[in-house]
N, C-alpha and C positions, 0 to 999 in steps of 0.2 A: 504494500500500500504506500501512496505517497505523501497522504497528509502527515507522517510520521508517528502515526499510530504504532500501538504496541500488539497488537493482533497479533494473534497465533495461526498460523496456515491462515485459509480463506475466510474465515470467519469474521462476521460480521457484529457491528455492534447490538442489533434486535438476537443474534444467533446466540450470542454469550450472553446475552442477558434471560434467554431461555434457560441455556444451561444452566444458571445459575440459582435463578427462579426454581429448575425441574431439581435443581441438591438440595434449595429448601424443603421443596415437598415430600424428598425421599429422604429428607429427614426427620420432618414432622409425621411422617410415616411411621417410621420406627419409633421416632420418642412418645406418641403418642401410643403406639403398643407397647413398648417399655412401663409408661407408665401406669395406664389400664390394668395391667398386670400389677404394678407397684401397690397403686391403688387400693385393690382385691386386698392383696397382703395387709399392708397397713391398717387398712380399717378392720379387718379381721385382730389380728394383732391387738390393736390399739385400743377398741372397743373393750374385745373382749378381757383384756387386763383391765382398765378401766372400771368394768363391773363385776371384775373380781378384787379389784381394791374396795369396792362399795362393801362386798359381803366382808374383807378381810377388815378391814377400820371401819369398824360401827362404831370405833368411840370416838373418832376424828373423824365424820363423812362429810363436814363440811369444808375443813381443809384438804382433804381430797378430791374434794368436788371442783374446789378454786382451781389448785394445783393440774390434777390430770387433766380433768376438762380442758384446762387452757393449752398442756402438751398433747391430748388429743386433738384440738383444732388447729394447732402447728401442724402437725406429723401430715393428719389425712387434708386441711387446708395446704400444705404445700406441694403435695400432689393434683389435686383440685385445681390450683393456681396454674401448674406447669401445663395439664391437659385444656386449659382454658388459652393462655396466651398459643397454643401449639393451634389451636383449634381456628384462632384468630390470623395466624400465619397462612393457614389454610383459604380463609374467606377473603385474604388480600393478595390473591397471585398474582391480579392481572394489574392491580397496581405496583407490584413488585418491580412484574416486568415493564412496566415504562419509568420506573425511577431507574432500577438500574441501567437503564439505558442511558439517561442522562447522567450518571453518576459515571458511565463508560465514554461519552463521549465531552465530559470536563477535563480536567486535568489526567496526565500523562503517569504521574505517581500515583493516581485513584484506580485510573486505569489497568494502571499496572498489579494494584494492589487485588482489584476484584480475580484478573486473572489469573492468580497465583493462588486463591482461593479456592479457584473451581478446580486446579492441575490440584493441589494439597487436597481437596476433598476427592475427587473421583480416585486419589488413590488409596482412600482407607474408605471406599464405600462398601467393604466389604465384613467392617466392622462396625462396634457399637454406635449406640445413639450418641451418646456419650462422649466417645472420641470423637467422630464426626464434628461433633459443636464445635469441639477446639480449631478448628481450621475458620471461625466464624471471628473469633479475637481480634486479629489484625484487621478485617473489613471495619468491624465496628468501629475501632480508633481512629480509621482512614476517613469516616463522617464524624467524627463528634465536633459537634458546636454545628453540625450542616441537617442538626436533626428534625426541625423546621422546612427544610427542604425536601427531604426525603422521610414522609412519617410515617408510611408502611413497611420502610428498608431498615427505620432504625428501629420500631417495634419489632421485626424481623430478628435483628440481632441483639435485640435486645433480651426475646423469646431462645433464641438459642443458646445462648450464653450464659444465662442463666438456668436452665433445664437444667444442668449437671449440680449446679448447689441446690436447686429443691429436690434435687432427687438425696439427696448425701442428706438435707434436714430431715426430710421422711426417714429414712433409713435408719439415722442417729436416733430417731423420737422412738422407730419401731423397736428398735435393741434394746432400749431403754423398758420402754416397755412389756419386752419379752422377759428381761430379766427383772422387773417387777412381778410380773405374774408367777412364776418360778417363788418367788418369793412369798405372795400372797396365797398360791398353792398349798405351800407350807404351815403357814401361817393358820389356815381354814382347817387343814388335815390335825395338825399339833396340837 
């Protein structure tokens, strides 16, 4: 090309910004069956210790109630949270793809930044939700302060980037959890 773009092969700027739109989707794909499944878990989990700390502390059930109640709605709310913003990734593809179009055809470092995004994700598309996001980091930083201009691109990344710490809060609240009930088990048997 001669405008001295950064294009890779033939590809266009509407072309790359498909592809890059189609890693979002294939990855709100997965994080959102990641977390579906998380989900299950957690409120299982989380619940059900929850109202086994009820039976176990009848003689504190209202500091229990403050307490777990509110690391219950952490745990299964941060799963909730993640399948909601992924859900919203989802319902804005087609304004995706015309930001990043414009985000492809400004500057030559943003440019450059998207397409090193899409080469670093297509090559761990064959792994988790999770890693995947990571290749999302450097886009995100490549717009800050342009998030006003781009406000499906930066909820975008804003959604994937965050997906791996509410998945780690659920997870943290769920263990916690697990190993309270273990406890409260105890407790009910003894």
């Amino acid at each position: 090309m001669t405008d001295g773009s950064v294009h890779f092969g033939d590809a266009t700027p509407q072309n790359l910004a498909q592809r890059a739109v189609d890693m979002f989707l294939t990855l709100v794909r997965r994080g959102t069956a990641l977390a579906v499944g998380t989900l299950a878990v957690v409120s299982f989990i989380c619940i059900g210790s929850f109202l086994l700390g009820l039976a176990a502390l009848s003689d504190n059930r209202t500091g229990w109630i403050l307490i777990g109640g509110a690391f219950l709605v952490v745990g299964v709310g941060a799963v909730a949270l993640a399948i909601f913003r992924l859900w919203l990734v989802k319902r804005s593809a087609t304004e995706l793809v015309v930001e990043v179009q414009q985000l492809l055809v400004g500057d030559r470092k943003t440019e450059r930044v998207v397409i090193d995004t899409i080469e670093a994700s297509e090559k761990v598309q064959d792994q988790s939700a999770v890693v995947m996001s990571r290749q999302f980091f450097t886009l995100r930083d490549s717009i800050d302060g342009r998030g006003a201009q781009f406000i499906a691109l930066a909820y975008a990344l804003r959604a994937m980037t965050t997906f791996p710490f509410l998945m780690l809060v659920a997870t943290t609240v769920t263990v916690v959890f697990a190993t309270l009930a273990v406890i409260f088990t105890g407790v009910l048997i003894f």
